[in-house]
Biopython code that builds the backbone (N, CA, C, O; Angstrom):
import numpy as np
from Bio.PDB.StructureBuilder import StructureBuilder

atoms = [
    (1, "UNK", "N", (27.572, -11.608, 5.332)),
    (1, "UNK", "CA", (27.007, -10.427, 4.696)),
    (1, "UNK", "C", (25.495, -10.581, 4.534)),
    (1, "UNK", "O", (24.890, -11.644, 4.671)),
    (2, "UNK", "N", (24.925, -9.335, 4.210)),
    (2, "UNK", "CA", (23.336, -9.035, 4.147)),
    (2, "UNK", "C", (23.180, -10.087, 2.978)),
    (2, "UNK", "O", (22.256, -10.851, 3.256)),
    (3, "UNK", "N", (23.769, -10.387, 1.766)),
    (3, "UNK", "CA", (23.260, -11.143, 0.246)),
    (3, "UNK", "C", (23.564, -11.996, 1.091)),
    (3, "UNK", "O", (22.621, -12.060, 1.881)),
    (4, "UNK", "N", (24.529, -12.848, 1.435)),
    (4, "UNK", "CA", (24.766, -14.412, 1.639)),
    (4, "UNK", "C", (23.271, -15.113, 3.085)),
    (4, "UNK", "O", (22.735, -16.218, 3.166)),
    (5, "UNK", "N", (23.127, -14.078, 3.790)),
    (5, "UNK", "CA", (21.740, -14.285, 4.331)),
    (5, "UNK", "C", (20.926, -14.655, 3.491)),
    (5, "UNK", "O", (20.489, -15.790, 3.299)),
    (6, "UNK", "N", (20.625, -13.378, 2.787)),
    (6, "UNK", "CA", (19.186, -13.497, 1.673)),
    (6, "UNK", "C", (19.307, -15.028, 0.815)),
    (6, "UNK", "O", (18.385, -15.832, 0.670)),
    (7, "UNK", "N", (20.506, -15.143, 0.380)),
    (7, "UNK", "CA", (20.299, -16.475, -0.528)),
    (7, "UNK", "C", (19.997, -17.680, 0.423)),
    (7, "UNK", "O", (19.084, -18.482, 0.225)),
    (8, "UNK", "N", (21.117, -17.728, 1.784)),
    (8, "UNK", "CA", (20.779, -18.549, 2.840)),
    (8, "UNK", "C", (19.310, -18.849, 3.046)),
    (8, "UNK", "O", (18.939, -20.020, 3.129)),
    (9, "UNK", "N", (18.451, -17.832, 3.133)),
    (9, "UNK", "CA", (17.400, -18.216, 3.583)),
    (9, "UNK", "C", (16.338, -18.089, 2.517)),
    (9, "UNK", "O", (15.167, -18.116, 2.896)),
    (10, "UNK", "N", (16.599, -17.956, 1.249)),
    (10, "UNK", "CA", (15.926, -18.361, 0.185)),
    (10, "UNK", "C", (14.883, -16.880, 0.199)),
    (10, "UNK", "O", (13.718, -17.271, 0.128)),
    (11, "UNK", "N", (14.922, -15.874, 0.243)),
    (11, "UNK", "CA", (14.362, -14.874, 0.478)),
    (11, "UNK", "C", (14.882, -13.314, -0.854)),
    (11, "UNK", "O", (15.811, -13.032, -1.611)),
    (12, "UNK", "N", (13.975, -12.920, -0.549)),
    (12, "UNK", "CA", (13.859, -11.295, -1.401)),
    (12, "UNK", "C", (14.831, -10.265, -0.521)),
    (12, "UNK", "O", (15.893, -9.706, -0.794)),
    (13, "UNK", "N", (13.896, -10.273, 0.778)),
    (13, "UNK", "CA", (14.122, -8.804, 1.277)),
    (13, "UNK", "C", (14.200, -9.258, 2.984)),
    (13, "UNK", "O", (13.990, -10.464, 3.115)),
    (14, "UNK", "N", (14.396, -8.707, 3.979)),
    (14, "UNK", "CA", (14.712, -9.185, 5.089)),
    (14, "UNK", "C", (13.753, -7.837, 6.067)),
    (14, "UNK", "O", (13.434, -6.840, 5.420)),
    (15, "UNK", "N", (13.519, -7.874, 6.954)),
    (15, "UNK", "CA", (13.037, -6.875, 7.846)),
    (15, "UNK", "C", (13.753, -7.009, 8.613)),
    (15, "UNK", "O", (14.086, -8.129, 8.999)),
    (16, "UNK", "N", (14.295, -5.762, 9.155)),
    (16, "UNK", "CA", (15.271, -5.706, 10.083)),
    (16, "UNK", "C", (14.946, -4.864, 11.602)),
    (16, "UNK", "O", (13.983, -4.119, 11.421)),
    (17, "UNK", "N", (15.226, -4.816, 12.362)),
    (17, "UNK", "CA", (14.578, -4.959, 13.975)),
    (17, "UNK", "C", (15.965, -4.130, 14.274)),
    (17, "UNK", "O", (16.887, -4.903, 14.016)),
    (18, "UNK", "N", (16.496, -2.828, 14.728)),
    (18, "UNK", "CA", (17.642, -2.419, 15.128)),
    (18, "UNK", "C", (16.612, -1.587, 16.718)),
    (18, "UNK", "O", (15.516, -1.058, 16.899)),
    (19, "UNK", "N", (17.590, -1.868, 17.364)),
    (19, "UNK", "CA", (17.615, -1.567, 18.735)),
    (19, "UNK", "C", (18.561, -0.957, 19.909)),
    (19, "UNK", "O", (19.731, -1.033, 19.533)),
    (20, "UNK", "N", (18.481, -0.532, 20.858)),
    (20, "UNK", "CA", (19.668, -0.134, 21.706)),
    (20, "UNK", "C", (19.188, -0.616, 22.794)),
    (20, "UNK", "O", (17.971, -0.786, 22.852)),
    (21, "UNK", "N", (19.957, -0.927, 23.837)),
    (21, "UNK", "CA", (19.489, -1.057, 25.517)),
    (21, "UNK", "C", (20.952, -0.549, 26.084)),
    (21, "UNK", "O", (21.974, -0.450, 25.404)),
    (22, "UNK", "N", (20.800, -0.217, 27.637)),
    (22, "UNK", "CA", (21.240, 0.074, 28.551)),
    (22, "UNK", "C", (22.468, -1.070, 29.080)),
    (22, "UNK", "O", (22.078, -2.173, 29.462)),
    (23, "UNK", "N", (23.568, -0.835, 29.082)),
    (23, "UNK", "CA", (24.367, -2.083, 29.568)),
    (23, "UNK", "C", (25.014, -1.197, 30.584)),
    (23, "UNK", "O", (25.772, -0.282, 30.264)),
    (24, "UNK", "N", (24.626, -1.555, 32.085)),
    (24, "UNK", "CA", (25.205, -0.721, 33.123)),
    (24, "UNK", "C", (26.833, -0.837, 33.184)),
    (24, "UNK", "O", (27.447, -1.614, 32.453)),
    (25, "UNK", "N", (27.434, -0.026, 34.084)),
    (25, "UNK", "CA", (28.907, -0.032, 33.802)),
    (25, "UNK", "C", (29.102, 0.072, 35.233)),
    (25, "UNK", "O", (28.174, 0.253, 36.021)),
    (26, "UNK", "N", (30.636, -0.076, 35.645)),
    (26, "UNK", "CA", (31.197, -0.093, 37.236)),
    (26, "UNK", "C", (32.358, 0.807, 36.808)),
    (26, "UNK", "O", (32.852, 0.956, 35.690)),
    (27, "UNK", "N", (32.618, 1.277, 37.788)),
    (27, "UNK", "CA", (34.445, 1.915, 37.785)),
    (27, "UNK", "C", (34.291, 2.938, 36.817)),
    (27, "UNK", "O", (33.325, 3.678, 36.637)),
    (28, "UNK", "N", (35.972, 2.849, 35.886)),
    (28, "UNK", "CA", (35.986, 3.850, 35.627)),
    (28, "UNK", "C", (36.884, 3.343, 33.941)),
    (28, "UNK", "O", (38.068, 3.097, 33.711)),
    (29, "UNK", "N", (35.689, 3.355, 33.072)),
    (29, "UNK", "CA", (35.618, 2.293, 31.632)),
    (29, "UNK", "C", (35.579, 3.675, 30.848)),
    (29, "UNK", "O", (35.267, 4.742, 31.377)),
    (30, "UNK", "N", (35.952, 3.505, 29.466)),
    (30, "UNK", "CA", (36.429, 4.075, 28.557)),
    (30, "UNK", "C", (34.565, 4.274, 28.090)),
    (30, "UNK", "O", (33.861, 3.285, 28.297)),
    (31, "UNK", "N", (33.974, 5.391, 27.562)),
    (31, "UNK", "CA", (32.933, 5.898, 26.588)),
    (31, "UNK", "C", (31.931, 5.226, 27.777)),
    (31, "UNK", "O", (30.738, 5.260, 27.474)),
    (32, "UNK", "N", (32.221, 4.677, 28.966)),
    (32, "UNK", "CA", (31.032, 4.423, 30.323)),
    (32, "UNK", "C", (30.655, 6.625, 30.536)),
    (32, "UNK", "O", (31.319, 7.655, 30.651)),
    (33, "UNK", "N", (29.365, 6.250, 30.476)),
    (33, "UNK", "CA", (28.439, 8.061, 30.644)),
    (33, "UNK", "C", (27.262, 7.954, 31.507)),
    (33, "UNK", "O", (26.590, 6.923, 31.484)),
    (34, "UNK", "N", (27.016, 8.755, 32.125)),
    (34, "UNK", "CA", (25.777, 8.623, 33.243)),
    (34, "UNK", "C", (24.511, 8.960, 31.599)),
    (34, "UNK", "O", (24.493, 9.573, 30.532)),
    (35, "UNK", "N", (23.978, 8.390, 32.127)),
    (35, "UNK", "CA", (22.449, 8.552, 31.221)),
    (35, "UNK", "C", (21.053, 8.729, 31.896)),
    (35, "UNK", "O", (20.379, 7.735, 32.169)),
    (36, "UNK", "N", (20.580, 10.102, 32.189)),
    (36, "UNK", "CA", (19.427, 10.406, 32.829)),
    (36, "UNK", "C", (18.179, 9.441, 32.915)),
    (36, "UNK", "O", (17.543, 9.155, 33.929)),
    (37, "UNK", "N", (17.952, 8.960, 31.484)),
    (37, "UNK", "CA", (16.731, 8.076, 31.182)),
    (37, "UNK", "C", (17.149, 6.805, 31.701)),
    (37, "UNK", "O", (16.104, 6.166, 31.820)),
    (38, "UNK", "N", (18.184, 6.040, 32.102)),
    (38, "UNK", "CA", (18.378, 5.064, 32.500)),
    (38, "UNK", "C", (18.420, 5.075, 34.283)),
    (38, "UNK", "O", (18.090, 4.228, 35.113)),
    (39, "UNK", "N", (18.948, 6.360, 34.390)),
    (39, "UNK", "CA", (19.652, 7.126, 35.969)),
    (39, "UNK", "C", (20.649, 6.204, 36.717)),
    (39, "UNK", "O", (20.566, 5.661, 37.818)),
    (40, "UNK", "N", (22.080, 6.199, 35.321)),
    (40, "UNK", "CA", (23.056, 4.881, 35.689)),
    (40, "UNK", "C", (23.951, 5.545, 34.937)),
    (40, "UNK", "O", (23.718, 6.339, 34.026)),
    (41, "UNK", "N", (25.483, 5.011, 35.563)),
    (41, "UNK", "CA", (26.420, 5.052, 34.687)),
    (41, "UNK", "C", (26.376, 3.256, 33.389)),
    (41, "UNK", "O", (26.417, 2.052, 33.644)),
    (42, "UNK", "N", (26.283, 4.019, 32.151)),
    (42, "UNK", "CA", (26.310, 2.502, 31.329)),
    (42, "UNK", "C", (26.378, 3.049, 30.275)),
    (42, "UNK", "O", (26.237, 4.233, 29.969)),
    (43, "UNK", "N", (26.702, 1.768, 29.434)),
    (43, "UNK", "CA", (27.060, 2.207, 28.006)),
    (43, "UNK", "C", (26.208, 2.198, 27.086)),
    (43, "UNK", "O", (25.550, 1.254, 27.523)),
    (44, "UNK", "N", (25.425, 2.632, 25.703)),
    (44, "UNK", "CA", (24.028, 2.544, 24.932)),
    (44, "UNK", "C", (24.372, 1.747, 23.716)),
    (44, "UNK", "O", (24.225, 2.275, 22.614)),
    (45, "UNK", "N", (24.870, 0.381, 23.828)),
    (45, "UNK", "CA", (24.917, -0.266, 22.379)),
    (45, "UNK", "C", (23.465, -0.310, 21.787)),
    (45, "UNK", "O", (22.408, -0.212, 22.410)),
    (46, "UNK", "N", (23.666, -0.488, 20.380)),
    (46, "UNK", "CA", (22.671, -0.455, 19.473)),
    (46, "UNK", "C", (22.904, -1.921, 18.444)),
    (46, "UNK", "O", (23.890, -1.956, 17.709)),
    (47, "UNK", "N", (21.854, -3.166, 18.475)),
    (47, "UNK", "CA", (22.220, -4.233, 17.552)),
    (47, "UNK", "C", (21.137, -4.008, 16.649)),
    (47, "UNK", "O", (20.284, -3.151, 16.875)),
    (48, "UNK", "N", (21.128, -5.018, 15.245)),
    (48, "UNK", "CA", (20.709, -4.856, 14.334)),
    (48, "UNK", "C", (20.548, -6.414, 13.811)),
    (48, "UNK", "O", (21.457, -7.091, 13.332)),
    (49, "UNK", "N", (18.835, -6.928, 14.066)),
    (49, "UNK", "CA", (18.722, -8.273, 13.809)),
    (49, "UNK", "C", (17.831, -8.828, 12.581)),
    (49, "UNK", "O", (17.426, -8.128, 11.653)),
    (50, "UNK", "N", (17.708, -9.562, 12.667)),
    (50, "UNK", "CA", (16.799, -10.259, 11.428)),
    (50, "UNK", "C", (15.634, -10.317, 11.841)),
    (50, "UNK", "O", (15.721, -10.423, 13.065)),
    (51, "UNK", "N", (14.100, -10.308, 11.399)),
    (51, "UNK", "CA", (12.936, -11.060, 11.841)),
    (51, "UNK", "C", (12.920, -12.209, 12.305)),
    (51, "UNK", "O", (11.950, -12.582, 12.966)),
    (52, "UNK", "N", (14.250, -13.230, 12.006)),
    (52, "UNK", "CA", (14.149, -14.220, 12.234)),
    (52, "UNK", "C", (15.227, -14.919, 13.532)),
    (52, "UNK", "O", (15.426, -16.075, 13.905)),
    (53, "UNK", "N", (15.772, -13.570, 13.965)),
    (53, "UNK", "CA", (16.833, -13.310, 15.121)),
    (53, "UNK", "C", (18.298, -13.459, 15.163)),
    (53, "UNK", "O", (19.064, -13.420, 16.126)),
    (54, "UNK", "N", (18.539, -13.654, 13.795)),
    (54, "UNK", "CA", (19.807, -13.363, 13.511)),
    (54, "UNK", "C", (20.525, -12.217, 13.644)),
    (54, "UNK", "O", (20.043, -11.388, 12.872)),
    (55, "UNK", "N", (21.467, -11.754, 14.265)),
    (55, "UNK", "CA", (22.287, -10.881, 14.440)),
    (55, "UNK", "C", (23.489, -10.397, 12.942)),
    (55, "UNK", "O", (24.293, -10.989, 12.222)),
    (56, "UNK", "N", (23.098, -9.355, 13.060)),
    (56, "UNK", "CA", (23.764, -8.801, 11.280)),
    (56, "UNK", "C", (24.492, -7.935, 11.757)),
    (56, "UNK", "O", (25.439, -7.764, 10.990)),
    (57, "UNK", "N", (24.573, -7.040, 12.971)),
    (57, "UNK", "CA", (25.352, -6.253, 13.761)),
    (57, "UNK", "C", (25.172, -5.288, 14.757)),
    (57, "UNK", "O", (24.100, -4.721, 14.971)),
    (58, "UNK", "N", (26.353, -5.075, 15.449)),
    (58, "UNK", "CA", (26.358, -4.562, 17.079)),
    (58, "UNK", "C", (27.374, -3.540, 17.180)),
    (58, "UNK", "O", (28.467, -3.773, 16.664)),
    (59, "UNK", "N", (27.175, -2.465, 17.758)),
    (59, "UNK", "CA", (28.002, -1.489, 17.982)),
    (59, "UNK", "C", (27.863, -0.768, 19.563)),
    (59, "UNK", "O", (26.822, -0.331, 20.055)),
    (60, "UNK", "N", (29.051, -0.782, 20.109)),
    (60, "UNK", "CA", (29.260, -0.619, 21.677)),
    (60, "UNK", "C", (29.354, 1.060, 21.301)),
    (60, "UNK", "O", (30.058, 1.457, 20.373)),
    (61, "UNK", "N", (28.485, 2.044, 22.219)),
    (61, "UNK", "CA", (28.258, 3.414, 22.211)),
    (61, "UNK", "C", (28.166, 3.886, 23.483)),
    (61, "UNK", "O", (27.512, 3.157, 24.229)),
    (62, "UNK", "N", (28.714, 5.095, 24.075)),
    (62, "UNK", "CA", (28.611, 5.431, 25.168)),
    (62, "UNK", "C", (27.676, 5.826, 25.449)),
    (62, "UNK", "O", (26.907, 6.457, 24.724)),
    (63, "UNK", "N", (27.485, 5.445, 26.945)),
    (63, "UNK", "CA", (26.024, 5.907, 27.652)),
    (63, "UNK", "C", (25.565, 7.026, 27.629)),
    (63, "UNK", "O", (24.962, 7.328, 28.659)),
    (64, "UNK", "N", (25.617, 7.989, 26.641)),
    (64, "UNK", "CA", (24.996, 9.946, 27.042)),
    (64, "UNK", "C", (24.126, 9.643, 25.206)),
    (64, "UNK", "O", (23.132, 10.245, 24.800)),
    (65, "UNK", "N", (24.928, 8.542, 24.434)),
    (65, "UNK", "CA", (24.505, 8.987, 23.049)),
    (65, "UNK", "C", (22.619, 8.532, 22.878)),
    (65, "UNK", "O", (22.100, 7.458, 23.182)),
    (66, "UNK", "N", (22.051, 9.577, 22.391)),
    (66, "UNK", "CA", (20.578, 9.440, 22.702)),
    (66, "UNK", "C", (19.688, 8.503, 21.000)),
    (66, "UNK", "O", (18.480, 8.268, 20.986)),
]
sb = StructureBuilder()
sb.init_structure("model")
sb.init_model(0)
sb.init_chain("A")
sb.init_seg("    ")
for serial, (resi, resn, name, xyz) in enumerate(atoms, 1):
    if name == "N":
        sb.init_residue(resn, " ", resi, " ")
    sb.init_atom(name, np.array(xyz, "f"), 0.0, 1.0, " ", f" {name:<3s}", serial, name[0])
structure = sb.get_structure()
């Protein structure tokens, strides 16, 4: 959890870095969407890290969600 970080690392407040990229896809995969800005079939996960590159969380999203 977000508190057991904060105490982990002896800290207040955390800055957090959330992001998405392009994960191309083949065949014929469940929430796989062509995406213009990429010009691919792939899927648009979005993670959510620490300043310090810890991963706090990840969510798999289909490729059309902008």
């Amino acid at each position: 959890s977000t508190d057991a970080l904060l105490k982990k690392k002896n800290k207040k407040r955390l800055i957090l870095d959330v992001d998405s990229t392009e994960d191309p896809a083949r065949g014929n995969q469940d929430q796989m969407a062509y995406n213009g800005h990429f010009g691919k079939n792939c899927f648009h996960p979005i993670f959510c890290f620490t300043s310090d590159g810890d991963g706090l969380a990840a969510k798999l999203r289909p490729g059309n969600v902008h």
